[in-house]
TIKERO-267644 format. One record per atom (N, C-alpha, C, O): residue in one letter; x, y, z. Coordinates in Angstrom, 3 decimals, padded with zeros to 6 digits. Layout:
<node resn="A" x="X" y="Y" z="Z"/>
...
This chain:
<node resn="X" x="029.181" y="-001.109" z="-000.097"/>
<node resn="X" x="028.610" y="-000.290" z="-001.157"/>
<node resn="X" x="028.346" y="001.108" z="-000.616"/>
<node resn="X" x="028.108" y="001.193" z="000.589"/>
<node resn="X" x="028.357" y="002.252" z="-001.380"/>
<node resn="X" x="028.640" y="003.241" z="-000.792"/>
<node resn="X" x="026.890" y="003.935" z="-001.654"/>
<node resn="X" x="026.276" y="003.538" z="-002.644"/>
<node resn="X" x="026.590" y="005.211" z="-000.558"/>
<node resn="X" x="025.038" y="005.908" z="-001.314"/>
<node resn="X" x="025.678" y="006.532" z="-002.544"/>
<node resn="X" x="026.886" y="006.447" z="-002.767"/>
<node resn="X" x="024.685" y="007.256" z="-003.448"/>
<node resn="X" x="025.862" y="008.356" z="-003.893"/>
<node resn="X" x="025.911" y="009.371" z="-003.543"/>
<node resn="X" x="026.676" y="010.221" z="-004.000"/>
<node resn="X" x="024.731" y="009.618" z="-002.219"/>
<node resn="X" x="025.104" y="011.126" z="-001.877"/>
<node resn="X" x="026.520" y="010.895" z="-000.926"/>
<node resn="X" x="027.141" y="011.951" z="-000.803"/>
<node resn="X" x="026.942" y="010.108" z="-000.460"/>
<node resn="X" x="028.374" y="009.748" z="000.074"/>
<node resn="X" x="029.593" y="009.916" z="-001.135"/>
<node resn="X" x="030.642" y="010.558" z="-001.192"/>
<node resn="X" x="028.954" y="009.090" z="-001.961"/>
<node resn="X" x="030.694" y="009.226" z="-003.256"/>
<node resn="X" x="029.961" y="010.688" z="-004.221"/>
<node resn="X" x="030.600" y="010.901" z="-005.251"/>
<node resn="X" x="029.203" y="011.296" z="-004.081"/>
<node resn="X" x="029.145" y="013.051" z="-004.170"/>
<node resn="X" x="029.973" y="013.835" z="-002.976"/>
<node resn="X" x="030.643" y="014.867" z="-003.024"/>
<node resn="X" x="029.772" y="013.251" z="-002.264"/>
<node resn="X" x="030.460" y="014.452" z="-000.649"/>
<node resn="X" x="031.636" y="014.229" z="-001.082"/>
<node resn="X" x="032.188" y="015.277" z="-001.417"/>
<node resn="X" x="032.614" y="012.793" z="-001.301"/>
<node resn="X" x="033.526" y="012.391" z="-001.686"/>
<node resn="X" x="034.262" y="012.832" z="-002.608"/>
<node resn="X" x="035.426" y="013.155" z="-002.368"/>
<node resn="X" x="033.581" y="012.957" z="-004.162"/>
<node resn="X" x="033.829" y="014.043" z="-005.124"/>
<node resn="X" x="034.426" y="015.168" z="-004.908"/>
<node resn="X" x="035.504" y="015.610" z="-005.306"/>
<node resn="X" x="033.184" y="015.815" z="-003.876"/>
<node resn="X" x="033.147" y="017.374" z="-003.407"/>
<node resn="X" x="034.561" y="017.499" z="-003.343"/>
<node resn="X" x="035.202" y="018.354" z="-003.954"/>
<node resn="X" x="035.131" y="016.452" z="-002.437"/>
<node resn="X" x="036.176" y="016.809" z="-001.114"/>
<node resn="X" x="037.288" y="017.016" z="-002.254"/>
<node resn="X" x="037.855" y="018.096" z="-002.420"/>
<node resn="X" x="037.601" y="015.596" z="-003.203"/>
<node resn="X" x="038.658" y="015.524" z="-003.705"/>
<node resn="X" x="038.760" y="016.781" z="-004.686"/>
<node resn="X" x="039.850" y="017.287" z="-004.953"/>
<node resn="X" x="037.337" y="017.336" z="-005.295"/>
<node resn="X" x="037.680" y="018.739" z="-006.064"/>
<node resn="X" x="038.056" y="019.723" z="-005.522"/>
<node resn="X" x="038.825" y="020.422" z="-006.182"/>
<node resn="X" x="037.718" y="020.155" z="-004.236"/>
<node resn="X" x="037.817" y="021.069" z="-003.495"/>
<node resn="X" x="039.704" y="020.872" z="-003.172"/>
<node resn="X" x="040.524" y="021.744" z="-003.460"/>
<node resn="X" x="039.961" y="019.865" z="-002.692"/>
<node resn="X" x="041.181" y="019.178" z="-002.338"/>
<node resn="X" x="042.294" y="020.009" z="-003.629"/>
<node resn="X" x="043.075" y="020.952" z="-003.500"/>
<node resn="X" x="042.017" y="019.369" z="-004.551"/>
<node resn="X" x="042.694" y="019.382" z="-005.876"/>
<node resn="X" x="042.903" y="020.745" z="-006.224"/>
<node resn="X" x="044.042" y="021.201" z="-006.336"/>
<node resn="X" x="041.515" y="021.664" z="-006.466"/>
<node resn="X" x="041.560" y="022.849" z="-006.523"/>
<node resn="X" x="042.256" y="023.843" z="-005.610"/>
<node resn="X" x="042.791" y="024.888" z="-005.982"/>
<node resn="X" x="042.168" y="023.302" z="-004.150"/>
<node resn="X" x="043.040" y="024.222" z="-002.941"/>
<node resn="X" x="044.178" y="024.030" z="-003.268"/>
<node resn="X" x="044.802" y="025.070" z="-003.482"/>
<node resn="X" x="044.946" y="022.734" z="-003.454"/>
<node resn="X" x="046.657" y="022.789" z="-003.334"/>
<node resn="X" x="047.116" y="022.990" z="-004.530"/>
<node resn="X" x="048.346" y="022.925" z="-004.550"/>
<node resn="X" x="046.397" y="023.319" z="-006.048"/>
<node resn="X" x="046.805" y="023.957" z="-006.919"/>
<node resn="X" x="047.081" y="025.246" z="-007.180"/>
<node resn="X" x="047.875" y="025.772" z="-007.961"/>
<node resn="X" x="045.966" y="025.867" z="-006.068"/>
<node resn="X" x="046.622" y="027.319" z="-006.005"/>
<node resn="X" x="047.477" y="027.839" z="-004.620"/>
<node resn="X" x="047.641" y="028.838" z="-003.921"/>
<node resn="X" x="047.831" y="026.641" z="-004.729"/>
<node resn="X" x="049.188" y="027.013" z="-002.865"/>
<node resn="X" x="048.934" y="026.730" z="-002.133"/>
<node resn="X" x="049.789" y="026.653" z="-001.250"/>
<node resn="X" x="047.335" y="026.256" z="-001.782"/>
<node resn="X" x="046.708" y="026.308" z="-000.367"/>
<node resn="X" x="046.813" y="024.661" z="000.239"/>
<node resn="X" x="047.437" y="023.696" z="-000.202"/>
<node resn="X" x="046.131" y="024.771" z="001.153"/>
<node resn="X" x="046.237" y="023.413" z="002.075"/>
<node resn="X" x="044.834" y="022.750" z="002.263"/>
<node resn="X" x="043.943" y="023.565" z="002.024"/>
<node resn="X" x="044.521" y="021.915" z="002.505"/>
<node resn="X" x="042.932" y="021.785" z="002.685"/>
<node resn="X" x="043.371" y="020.568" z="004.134"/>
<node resn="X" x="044.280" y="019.750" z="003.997"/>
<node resn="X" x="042.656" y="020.661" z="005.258"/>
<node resn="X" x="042.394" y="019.281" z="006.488"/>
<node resn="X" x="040.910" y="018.649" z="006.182"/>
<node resn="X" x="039.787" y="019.096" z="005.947"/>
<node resn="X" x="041.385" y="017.661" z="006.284"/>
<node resn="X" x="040.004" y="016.555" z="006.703"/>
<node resn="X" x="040.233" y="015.228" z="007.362"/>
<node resn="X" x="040.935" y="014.356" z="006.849"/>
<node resn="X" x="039.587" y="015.094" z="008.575"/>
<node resn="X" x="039.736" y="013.910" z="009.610"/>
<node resn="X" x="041.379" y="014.022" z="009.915"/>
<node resn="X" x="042.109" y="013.031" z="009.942"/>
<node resn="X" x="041.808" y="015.294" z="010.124"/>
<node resn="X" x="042.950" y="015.091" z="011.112"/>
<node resn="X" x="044.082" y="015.490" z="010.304"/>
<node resn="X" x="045.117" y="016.000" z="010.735"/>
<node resn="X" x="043.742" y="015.154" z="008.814"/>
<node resn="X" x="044.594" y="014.831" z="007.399"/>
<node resn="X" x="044.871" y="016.186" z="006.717"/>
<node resn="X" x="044.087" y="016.861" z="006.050"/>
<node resn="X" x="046.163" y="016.435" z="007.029"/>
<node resn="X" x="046.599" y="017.917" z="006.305"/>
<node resn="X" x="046.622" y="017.333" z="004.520"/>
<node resn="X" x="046.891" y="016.165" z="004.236"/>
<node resn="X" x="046.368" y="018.145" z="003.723"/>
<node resn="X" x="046.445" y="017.777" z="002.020"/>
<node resn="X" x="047.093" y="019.068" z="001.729"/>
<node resn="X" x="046.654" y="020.195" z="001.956"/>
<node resn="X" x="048.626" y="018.588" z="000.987"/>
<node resn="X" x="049.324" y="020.001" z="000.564"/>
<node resn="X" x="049.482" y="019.454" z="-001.348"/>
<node resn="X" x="048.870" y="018.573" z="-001.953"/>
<node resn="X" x="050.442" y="020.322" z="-001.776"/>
<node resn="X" x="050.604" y="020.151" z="-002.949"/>
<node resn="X" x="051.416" y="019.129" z="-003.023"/>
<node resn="X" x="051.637" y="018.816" z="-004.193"/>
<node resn="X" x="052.127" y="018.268" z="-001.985"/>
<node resn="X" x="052.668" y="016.786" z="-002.027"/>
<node resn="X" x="052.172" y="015.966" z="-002.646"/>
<node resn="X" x="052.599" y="015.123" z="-003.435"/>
<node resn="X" x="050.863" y="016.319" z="-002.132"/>
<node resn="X" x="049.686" y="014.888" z="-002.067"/>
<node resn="X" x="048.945" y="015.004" z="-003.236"/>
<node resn="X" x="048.067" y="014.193" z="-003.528"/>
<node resn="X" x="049.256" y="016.012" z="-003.963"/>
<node resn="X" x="048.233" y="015.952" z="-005.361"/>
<node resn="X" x="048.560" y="014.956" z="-005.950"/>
<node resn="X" x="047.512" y="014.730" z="-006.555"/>
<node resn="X" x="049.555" y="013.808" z="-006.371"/>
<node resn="X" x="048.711" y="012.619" z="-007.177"/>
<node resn="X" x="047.939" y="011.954" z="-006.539"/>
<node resn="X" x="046.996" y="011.441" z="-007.143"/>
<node resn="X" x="048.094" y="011.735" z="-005.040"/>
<node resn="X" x="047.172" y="011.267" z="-004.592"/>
<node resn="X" x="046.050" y="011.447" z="-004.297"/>
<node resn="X" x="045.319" y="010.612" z="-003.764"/>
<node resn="X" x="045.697" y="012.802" z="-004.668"/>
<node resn="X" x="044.442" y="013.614" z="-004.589"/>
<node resn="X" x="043.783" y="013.287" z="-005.970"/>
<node resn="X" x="042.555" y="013.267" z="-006.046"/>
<node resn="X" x="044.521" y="013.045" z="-007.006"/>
<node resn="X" x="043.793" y="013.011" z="-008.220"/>
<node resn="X" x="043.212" y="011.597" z="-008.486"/>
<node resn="X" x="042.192" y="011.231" z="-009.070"/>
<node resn="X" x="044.167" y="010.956" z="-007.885"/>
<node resn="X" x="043.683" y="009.461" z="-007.583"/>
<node resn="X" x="042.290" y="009.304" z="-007.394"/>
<node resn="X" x="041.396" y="008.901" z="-008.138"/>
<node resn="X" x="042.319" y="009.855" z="-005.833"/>
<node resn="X" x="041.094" y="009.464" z="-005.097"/>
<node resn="X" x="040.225" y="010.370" z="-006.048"/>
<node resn="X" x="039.285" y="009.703" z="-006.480"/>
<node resn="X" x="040.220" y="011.167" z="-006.339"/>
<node resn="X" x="039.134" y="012.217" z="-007.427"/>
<node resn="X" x="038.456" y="011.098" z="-008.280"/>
<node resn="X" x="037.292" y="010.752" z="-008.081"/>
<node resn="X" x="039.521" y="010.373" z="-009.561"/>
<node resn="X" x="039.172" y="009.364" z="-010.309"/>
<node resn="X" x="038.788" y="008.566" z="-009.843"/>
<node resn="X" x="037.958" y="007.926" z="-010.488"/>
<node resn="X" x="039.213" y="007.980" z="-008.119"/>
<node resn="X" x="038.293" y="006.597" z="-008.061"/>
<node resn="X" x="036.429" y="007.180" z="-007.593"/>
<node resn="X" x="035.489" y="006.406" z="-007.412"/>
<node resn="X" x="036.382" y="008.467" z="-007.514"/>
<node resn="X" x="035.360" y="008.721" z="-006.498"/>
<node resn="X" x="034.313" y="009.371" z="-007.982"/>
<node resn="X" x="033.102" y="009.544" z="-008.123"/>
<node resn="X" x="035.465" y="009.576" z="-008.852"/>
<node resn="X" x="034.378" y="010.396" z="-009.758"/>
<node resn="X" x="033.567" y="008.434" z="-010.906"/>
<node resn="X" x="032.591" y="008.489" z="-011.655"/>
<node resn="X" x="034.193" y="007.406" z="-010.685"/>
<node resn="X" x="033.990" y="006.182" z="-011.435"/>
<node resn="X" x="032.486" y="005.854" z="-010.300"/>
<node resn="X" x="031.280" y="005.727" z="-010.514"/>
<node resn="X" x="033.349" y="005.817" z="-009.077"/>
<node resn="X" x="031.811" y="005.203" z="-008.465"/>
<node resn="X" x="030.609" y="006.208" z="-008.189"/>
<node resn="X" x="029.546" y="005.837" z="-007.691"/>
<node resn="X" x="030.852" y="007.354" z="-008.517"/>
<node resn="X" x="029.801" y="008.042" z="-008.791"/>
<node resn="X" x="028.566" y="008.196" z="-009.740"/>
<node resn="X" x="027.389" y="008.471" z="-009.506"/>
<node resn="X" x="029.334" y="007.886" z="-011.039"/>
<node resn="X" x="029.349" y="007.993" z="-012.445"/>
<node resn="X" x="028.391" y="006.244" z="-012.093"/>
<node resn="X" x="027.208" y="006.142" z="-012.418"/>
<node resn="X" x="029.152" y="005.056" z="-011.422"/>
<node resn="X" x="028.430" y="003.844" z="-011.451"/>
<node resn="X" x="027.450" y="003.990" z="-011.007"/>
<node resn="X" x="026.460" y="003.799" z="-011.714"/>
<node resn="X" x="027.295" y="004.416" z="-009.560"/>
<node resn="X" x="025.709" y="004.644" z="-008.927"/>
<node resn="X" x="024.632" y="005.664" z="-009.549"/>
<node resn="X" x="023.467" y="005.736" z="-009.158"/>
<node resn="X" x="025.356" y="006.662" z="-010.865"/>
<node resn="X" x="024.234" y="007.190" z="-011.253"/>
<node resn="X" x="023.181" y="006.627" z="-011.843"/>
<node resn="X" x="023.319" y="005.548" z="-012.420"/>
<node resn="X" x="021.945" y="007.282" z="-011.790"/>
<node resn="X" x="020.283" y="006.395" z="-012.216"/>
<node resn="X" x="020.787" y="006.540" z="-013.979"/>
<node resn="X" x="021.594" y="007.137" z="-014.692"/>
<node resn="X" x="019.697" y="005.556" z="-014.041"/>
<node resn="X" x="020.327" y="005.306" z="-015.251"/>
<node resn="X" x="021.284" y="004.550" z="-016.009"/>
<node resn="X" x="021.116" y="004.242" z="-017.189"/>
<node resn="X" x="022.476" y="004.201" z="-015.192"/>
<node resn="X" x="023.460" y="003.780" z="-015.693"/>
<node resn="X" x="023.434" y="002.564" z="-016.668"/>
<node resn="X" x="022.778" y="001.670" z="-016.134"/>
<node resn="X" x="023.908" y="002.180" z="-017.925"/>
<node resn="X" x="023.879" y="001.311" z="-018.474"/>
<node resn="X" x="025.052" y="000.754" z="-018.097"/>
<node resn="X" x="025.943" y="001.225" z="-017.391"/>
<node resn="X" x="024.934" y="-000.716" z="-018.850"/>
<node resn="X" x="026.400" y="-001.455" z="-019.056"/>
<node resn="X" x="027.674" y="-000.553" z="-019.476"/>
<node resn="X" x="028.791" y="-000.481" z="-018.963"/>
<node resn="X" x="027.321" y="-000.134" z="-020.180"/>
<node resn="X" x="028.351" y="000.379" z="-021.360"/>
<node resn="X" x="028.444" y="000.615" z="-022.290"/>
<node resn="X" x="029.354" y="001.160" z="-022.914"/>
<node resn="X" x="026.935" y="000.020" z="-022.726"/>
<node resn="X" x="026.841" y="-000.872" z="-024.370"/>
<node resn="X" x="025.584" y="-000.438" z="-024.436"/>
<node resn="X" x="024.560" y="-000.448" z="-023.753"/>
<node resn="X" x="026.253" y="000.231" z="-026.224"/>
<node resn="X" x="025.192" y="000.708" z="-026.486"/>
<node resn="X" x="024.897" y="000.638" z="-027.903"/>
<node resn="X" x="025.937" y="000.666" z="-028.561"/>
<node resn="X" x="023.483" y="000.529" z="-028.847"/>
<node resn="X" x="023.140" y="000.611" z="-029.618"/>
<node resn="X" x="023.832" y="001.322" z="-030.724"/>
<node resn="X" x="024.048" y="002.520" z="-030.542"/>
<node resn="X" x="024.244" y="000.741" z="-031.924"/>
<node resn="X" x="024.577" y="001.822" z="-033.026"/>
<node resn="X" x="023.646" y="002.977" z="-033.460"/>
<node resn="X" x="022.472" y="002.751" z="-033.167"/>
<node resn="X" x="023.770" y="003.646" z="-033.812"/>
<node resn="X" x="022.765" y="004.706" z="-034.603"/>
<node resn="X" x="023.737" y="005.075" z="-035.870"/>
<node resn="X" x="024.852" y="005.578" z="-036.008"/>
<node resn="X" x="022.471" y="004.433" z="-036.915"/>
<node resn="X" x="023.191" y="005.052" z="-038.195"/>
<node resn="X" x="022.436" y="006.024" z="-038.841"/>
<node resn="X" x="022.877" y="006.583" z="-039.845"/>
């Protein structure tokens, strides 16, 4: 199980990531060059990091929620 200030840093990376090799650039982390190759796989990890973020936030319900009429 991960904190969420971990799948926030995580977030960070993959926006930062996403945002650098869209405008040409390159971004390293742990050794790991990220070019504009790797953007689906950057968007990937974005979506899996932005779900478990979104899960560990306070608050979170099921899903399910009350009608309002």
């Amino acid at each position: 199980m991960y904190s969420r200030a971990k799948a926030k840093q995580m977030l960070d990376f993959y926006i930062e990531a996403e945002t650098r090799v869209l405008s040409g650039k390159s971004i390293t982390k742990d050794g790991r060059t990220w070019t504009r190759e790797n953007l689906v796989d950057i968007r990937k990890g974005r979506q899996e990091w932005e779900t478990i973020y979104r899960n560990l936030s306070p608050g979170r319900s099921s899903g399910m929620r009350l009608a309002e009429f």
